[in-house]
One Martini backbone bead per residue (centre of mass of N, CA, C, O) as a GRO file, in nm:
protein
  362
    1UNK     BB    1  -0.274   1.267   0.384
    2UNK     BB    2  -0.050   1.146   0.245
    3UNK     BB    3   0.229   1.126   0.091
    4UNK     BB    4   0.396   1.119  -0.213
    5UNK     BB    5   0.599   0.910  -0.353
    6UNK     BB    6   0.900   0.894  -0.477
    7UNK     BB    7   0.963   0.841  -0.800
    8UNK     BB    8   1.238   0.597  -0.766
    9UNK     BB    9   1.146   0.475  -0.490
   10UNK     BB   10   0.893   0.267  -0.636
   11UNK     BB   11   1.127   0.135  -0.833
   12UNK     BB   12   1.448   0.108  -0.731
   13UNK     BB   13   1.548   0.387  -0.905
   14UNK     BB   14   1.751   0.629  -1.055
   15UNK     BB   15   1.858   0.920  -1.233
   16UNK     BB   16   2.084   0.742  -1.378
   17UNK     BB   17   1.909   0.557  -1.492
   18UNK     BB   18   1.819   0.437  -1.771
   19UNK     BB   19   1.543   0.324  -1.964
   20UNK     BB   20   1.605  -0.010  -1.971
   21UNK     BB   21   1.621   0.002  -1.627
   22UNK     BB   22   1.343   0.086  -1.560
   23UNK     BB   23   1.181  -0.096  -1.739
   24UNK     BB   24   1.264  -0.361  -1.582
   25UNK     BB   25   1.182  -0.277  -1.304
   26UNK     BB   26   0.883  -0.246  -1.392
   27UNK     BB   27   0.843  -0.525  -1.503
   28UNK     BB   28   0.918  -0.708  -1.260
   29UNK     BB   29   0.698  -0.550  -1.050
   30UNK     BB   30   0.430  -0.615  -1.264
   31UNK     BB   31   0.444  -0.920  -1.196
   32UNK     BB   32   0.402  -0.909  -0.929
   33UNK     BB   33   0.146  -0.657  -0.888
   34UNK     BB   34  -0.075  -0.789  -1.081
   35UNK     BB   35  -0.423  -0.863  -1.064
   36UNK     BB   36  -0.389  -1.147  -1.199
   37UNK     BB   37  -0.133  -1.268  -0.977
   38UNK     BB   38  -0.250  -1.093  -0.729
   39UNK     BB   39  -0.435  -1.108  -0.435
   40UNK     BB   40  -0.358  -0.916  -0.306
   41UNK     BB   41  -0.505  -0.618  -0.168
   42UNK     BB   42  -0.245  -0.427  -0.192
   43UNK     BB   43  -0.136  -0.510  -0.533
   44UNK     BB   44  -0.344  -0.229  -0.677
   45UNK     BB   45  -0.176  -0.004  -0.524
   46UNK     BB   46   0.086  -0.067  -0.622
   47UNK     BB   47   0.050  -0.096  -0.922
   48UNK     BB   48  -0.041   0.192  -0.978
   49UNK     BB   49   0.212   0.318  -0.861
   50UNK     BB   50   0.408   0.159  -1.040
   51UNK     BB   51   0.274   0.309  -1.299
   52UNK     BB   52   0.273   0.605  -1.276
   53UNK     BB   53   0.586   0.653  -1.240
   54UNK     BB   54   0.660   0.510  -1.526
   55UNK     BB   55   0.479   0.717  -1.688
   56UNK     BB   56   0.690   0.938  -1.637
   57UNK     BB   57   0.959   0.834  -1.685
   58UNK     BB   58   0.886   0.706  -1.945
   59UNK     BB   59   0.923   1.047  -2.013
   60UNK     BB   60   1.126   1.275  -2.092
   61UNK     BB   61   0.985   1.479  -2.019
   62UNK     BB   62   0.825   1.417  -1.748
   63UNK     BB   63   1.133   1.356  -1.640
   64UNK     BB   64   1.221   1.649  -1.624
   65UNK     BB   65   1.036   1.773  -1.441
   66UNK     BB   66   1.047   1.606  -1.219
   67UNK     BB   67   1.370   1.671  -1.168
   68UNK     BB   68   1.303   1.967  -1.079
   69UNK     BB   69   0.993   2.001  -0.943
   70UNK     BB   70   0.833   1.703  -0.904
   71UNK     BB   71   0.521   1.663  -0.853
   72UNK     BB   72   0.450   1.934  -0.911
   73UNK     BB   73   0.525   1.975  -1.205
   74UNK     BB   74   0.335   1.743  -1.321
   75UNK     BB   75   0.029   1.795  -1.235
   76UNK     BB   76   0.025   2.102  -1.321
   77UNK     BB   77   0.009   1.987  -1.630
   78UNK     BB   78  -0.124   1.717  -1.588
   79UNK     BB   79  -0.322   1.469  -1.651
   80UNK     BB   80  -0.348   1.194  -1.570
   81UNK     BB   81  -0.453   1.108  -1.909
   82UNK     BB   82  -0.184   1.219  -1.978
   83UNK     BB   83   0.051   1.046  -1.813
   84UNK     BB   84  -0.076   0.742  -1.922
   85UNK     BB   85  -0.131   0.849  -2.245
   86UNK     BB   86   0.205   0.927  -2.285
   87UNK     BB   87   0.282   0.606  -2.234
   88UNK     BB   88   0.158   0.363  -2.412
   89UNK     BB   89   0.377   0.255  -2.576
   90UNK     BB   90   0.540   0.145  -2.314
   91UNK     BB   91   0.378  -0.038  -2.206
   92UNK     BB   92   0.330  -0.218  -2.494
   93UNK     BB   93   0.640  -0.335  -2.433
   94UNK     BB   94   0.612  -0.448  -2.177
   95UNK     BB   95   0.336  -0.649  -2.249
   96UNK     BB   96   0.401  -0.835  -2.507
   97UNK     BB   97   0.522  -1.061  -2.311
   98UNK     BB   98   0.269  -1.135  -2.087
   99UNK     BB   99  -0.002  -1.151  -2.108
  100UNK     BB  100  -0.141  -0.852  -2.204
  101UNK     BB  101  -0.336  -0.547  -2.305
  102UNK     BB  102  -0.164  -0.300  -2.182
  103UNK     BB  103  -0.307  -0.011  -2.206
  104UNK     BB  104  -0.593  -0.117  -2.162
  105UNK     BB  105  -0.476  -0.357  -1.930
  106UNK     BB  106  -0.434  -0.129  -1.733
  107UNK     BB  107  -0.677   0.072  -1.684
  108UNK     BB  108  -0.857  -0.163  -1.580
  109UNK     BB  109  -0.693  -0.217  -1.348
  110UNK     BB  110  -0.684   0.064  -1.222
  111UNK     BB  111  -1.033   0.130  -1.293
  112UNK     BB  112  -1.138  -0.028  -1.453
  113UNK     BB  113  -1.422  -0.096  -1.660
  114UNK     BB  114  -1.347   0.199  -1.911
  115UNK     BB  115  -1.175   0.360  -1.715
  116UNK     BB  116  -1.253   0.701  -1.739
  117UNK     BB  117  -1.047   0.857  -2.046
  118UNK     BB  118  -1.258   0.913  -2.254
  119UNK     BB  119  -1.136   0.840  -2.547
  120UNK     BB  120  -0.965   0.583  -2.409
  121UNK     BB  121  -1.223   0.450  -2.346
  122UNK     BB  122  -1.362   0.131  -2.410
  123UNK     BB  123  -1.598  -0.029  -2.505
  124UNK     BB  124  -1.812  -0.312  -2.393
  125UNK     BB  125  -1.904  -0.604  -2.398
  126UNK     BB  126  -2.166  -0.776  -2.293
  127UNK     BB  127  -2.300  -0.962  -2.061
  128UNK     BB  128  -2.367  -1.331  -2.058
  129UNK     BB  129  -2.644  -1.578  -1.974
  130UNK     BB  130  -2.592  -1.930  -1.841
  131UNK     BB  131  -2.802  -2.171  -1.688
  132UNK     BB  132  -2.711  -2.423  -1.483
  133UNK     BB  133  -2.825  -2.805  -1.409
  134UNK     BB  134  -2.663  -2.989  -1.118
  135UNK     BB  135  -2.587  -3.281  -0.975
  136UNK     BB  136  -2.406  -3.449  -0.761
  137UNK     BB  137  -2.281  -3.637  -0.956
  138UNK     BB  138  -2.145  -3.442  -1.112
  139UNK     BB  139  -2.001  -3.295  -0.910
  140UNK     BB  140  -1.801  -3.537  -0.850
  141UNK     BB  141  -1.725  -3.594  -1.154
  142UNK     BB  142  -1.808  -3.404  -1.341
  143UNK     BB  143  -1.868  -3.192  -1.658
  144UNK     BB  144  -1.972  -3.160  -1.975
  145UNK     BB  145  -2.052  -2.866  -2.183
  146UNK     BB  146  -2.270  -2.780  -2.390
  147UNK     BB  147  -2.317  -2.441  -2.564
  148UNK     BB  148  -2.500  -2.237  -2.704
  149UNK     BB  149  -2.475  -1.887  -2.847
  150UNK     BB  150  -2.591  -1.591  -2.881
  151UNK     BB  151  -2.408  -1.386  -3.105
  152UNK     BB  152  -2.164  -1.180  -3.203
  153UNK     BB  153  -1.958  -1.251  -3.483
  154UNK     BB  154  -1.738  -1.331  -3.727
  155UNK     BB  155  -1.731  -1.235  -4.047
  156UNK     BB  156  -1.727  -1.459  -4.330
  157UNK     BB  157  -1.588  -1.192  -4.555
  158UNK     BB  158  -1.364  -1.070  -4.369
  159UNK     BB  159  -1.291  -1.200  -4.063
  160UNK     BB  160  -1.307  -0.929  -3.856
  161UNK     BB  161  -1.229  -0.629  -4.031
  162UNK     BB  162  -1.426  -0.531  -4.221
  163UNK     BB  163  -1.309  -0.504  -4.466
  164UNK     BB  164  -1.289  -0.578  -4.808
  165UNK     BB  165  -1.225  -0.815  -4.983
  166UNK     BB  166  -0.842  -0.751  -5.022
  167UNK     BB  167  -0.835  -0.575  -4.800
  168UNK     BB  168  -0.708  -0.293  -4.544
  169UNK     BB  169  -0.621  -0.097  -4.280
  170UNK     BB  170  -0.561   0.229  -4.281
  171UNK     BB  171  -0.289   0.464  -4.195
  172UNK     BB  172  -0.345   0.731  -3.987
  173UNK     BB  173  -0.233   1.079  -4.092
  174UNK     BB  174  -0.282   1.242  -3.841
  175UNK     BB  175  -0.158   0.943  -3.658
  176UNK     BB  176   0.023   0.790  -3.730
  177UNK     BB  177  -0.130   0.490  -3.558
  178UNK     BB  178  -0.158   0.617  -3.244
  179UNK     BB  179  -0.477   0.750  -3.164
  180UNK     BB  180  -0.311   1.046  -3.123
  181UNK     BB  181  -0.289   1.368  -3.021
  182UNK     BB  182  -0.099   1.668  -2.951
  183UNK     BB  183  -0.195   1.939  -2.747
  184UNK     BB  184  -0.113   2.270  -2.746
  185UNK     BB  185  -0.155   2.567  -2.488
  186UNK     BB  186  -0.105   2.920  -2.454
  187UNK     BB  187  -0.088   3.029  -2.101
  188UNK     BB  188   0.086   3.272  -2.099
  189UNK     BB  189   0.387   3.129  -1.936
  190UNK     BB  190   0.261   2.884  -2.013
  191UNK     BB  191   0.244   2.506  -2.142
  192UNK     BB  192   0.035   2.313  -2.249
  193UNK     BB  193  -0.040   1.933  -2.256
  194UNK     BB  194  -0.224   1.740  -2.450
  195UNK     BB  195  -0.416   1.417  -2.501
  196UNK     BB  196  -0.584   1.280  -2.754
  197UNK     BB  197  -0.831   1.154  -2.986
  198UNK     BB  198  -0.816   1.079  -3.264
  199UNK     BB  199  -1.069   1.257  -3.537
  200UNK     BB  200  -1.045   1.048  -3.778
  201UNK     BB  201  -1.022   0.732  -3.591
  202UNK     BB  202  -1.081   0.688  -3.327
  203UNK     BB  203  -0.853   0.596  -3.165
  204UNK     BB  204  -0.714   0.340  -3.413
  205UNK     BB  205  -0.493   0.399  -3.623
  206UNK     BB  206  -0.743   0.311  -3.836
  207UNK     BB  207  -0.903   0.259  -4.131
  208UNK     BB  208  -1.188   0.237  -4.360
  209UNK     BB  209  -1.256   0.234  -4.697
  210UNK     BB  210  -1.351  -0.054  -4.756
  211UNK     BB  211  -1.633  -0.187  -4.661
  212UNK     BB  212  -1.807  -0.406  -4.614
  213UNK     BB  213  -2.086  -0.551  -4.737
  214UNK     BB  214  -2.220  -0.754  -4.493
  215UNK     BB  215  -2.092  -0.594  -4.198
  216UNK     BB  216  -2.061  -0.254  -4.281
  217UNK     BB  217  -1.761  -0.298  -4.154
  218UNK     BB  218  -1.790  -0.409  -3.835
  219UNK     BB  219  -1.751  -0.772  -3.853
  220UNK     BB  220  -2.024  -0.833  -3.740
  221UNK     BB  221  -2.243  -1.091  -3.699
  222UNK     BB  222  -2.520  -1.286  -3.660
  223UNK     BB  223  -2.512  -1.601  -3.403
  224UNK     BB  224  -2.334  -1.855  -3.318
  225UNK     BB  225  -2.172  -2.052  -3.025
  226UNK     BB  226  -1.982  -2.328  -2.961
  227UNK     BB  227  -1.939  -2.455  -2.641
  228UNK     BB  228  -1.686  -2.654  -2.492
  229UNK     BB  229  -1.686  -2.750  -2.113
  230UNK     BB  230  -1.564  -2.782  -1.785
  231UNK     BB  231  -1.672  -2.908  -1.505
  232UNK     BB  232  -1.589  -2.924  -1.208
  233UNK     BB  233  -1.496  -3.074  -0.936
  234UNK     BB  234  -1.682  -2.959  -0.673
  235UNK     BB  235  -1.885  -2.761  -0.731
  236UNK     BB  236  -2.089  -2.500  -0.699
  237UNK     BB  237  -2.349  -2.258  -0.657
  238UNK     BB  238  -2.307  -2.026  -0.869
  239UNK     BB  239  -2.082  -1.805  -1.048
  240UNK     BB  240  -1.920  -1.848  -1.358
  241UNK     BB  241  -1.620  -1.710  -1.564
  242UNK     BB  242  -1.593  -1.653  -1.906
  243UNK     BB  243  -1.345  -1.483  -2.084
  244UNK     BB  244  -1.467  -1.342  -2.370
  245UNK     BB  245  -1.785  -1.498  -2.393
  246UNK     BB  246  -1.924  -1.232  -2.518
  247UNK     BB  247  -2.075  -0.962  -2.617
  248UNK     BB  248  -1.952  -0.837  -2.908
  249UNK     BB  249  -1.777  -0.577  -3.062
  250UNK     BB  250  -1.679  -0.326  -3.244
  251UNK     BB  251  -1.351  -0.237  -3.149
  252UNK     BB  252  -1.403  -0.424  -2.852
  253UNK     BB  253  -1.419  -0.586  -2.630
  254UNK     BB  254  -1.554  -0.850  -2.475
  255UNK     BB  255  -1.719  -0.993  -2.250
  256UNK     BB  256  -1.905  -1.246  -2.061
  257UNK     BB  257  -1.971  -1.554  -1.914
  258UNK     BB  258  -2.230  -1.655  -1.732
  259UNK     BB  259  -2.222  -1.913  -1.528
  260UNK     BB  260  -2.472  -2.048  -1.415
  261UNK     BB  261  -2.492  -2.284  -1.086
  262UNK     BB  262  -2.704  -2.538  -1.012
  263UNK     BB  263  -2.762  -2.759  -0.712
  264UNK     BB  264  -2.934  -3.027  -0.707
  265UNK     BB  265  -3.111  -3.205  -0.496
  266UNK     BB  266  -3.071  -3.490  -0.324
  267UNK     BB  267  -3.243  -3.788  -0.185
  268UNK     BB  268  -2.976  -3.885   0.031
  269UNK     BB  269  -2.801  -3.571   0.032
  270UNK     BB  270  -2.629  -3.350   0.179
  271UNK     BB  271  -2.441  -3.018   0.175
  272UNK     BB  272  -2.137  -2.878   0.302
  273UNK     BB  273  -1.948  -2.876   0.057
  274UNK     BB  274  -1.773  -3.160   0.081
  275UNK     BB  275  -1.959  -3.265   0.280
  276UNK     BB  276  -2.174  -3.525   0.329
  277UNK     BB  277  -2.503  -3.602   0.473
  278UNK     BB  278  -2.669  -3.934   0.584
  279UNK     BB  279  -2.975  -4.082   0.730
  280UNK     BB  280  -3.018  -4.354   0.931
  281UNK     BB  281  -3.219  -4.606   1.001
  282UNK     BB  282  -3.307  -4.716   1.321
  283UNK     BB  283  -3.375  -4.961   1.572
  284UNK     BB  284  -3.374  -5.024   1.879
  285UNK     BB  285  -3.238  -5.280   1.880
  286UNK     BB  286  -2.986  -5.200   1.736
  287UNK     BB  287  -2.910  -4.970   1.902
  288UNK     BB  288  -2.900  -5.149   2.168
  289UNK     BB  289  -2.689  -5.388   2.023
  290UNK     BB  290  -2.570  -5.357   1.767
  291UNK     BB  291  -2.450  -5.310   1.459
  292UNK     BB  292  -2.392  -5.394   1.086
  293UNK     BB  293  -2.404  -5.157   0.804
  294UNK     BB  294  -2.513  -5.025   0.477
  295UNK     BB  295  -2.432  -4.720   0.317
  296UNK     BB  296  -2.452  -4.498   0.112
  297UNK     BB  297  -2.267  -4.375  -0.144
  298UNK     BB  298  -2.130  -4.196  -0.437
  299UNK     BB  299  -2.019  -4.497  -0.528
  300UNK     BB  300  -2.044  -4.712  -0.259
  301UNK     BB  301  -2.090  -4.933  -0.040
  302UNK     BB  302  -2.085  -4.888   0.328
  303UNK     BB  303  -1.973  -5.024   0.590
  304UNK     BB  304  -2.072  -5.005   0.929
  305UNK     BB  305  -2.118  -4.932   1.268
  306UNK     BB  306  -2.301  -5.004   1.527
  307UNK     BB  307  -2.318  -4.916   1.895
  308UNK     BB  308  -2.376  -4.994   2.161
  309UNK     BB  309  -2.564  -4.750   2.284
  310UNK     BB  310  -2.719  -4.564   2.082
  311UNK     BB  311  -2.797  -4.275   2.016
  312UNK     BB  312  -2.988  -4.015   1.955
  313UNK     BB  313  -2.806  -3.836   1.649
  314UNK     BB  314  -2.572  -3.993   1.595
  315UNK     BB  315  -2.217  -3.952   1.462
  316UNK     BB  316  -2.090  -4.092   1.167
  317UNK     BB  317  -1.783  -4.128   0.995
  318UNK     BB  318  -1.626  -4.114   0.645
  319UNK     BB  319  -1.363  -4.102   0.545
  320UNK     BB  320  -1.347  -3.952   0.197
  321UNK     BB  321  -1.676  -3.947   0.083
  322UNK     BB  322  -1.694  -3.724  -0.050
  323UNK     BB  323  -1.644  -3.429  -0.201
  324UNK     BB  324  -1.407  -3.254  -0.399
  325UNK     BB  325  -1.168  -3.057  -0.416
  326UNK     BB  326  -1.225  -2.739  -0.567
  327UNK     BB  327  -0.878  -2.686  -0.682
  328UNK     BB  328  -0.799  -2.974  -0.533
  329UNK     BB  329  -0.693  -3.220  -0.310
  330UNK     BB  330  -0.929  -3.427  -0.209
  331UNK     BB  331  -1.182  -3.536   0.016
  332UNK     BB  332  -1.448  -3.532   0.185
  333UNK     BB  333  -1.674  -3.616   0.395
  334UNK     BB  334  -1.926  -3.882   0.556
  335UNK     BB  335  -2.207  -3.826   0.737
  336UNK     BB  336  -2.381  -4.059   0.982
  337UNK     BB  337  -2.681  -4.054   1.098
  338UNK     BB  338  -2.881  -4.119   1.349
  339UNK     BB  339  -3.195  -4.283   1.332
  340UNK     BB  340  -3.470  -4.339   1.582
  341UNK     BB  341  -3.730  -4.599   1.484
  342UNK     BB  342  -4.014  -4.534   1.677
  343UNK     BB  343  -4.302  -4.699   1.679
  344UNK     BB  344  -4.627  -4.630   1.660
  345UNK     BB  345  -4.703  -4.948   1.631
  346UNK     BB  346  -4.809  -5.236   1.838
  347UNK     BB  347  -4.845  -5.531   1.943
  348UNK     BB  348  -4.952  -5.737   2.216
  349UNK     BB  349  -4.643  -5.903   2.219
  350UNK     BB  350  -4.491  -5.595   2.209
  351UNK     BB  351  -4.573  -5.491   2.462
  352UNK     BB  352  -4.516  -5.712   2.669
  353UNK     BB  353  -4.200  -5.689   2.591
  354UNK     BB  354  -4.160  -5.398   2.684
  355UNK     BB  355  -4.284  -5.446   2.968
  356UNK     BB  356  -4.054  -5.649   3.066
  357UNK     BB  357  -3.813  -5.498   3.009
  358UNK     BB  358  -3.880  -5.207   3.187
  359UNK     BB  359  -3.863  -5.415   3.471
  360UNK     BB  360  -3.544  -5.458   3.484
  361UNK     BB  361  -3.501  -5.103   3.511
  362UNK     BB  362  -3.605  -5.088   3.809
   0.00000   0.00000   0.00000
């Protein structure tokens, strides 16, 4: 196992930069490696790495013990869940102009949904799934989709506060609102600290004395969510996710929607990505002789060329003809396979010319 990196040099500050110098450049990098914005393999174990120095550096305490004894001094007094829940509101004021959930979603971020840090992890509404099928012609031009979902919503007499109307949430006064308390531990030489979910409001930092009576403090009642949205042109068939429109729970975030989108077979072309691809049947005469024909597309026919002794299922293509590219511009191509159709049964008079042709080829 490697060697954990000095937290100094994986932030690219000293011990003598401000707290206001290390928060700088600890939000520049957590712009970078936010698994939310770079998408690169290696992005969420930096995003891990340089969250963890910056949760001991902005913590004066364990910035003292670090720059005494190392990563030794750290590790030794605290867990994991003390090192980056004892540094919260550092996070929270890092993330407030993110555009992210702070401290709940840095955990999400590092350890996945859920956390896995005890009282500071939160559950999490359940995913919610609606399957939906789509055309060809769909899928070509996109579709606009409504529907409704039942769903836990949000109380229309408290507004989804829990509180009864014209009351809020009180704040709470063991954790004056940080919804931690820290407690010391003196064993031995040694003096442990850890950090855990204030027991009198439940880790929120604040209590509902007067609880709504419609929806018993909850915020929630049971009902419907319409949703209007759009399937983008060139959808394949798969699972596509919107966040935060599933299943809601009182107090903790919302799960996802997950659209299942099957695209249904077409009666005369088939689907590969981007390009469709469609068999045209012709007759030995046509293969034989070379013909102008029109095969449809998705728009509209296009005239294409038979060459002169075309073989059974040559393949022409039309640039551009195909299904767009979801999420780029530009559209596939559309393939179209000669398919030689040769009859089964014949007349008298067509047996005789077909045996005179091929007395030619003797």
């Amino acid at each position: 196992m490697s060697a954990k990196r000095d937290y100094y040099e994986v932030l690219g500050v000293t011990k003598s930069d401000s707290a206001d110098a290390i928060k700088s450049q600890y939000r520049k990098l957590a712009l970078k490696f936010h698994p939310d914005r770079n998408k690169s393999p290696e992005a969420a174990e930096h995003f891990k790495e340089i969250s963890e120095a910056y949760a001991v550096l902005s913590d004066s305490e364990k910035k003292k013990l670090y720059d005494q004894y190392g990563h030794a001094g750290v590790e030794g007094r605290y867990s994991t869940e003390d090192i980056f829940s004892g540094a919260r509101g550092n996070f929270d004021e890092v993330f407030s102009n993110f555009g992210s959930g702070g401290f709940d979603s840095i955990f999400e971020s590092l350890f996945g949904r859920g956390g896995g840090f005890g009282g500071f992890s939160r559950q999490r509404g359940q995913d919610l799934l609606h399957e939906v099928s789509v055309s060809l012609d769909d899928v070509f031009r996109g579709k606009k989709l409504d529907i409704d979902v039942k769903k836990n919503i949000d109380c229309n007499d408290c507004h989804g506060s829990g509180c009864a109307p014209g009351t809020k949430p009180e704040t709470c006064p063991s954790c004056r609102g940080q919804g931690q308390v820290r407690v010391t531990r003196n064993m031995g030489f040694s003096t442990f600290v850890t950090v855990q979910p204030c027991s009198k409001c439940n880790g929120e930092g604040s209590f509902i004395s007067k609880p709504c009576s419609a929806c018993k403090g909850s915020g929630k009642t049971r009902g419907t969510k319409h949703l209007s949205f759009d399937l983008p042109a060139g959808i394949d068939s798969g699972d596509y996710v919107i966040n935060g429109e599933g299943e809601s729970i009182p107090h903790g975030p919302s799960g996802d929607l997950i659209i299942r989108v099957r695209v249904m077979p077409h009666q005369h072309f088939k689907r590969d990505g981007a390009d469709i691809f469609y068999d045209a049947k012709i007759s030995i005469v046509d293969a034989s002789l070379g013909k102008t024909i029109e095969v449809p597309t998705l728009e509209k026919p296009e005239k294409i060329k038979i060459e002169e002794g075309t073989q059974p299922n040559t393949i022409s293509k039309i640039k551009g003809k195909g299904l767009p590219h979801m999420g780029a511009r530009g559209r596939g191509d559309q393939y179209v396979r000669f398919v030689i159709d040769i009859p089964t049964k014949l007349n008298k008079q067509q047996k005789e010319l077909l045996e005179k042709l091929g007395q030619t080829f003797d």
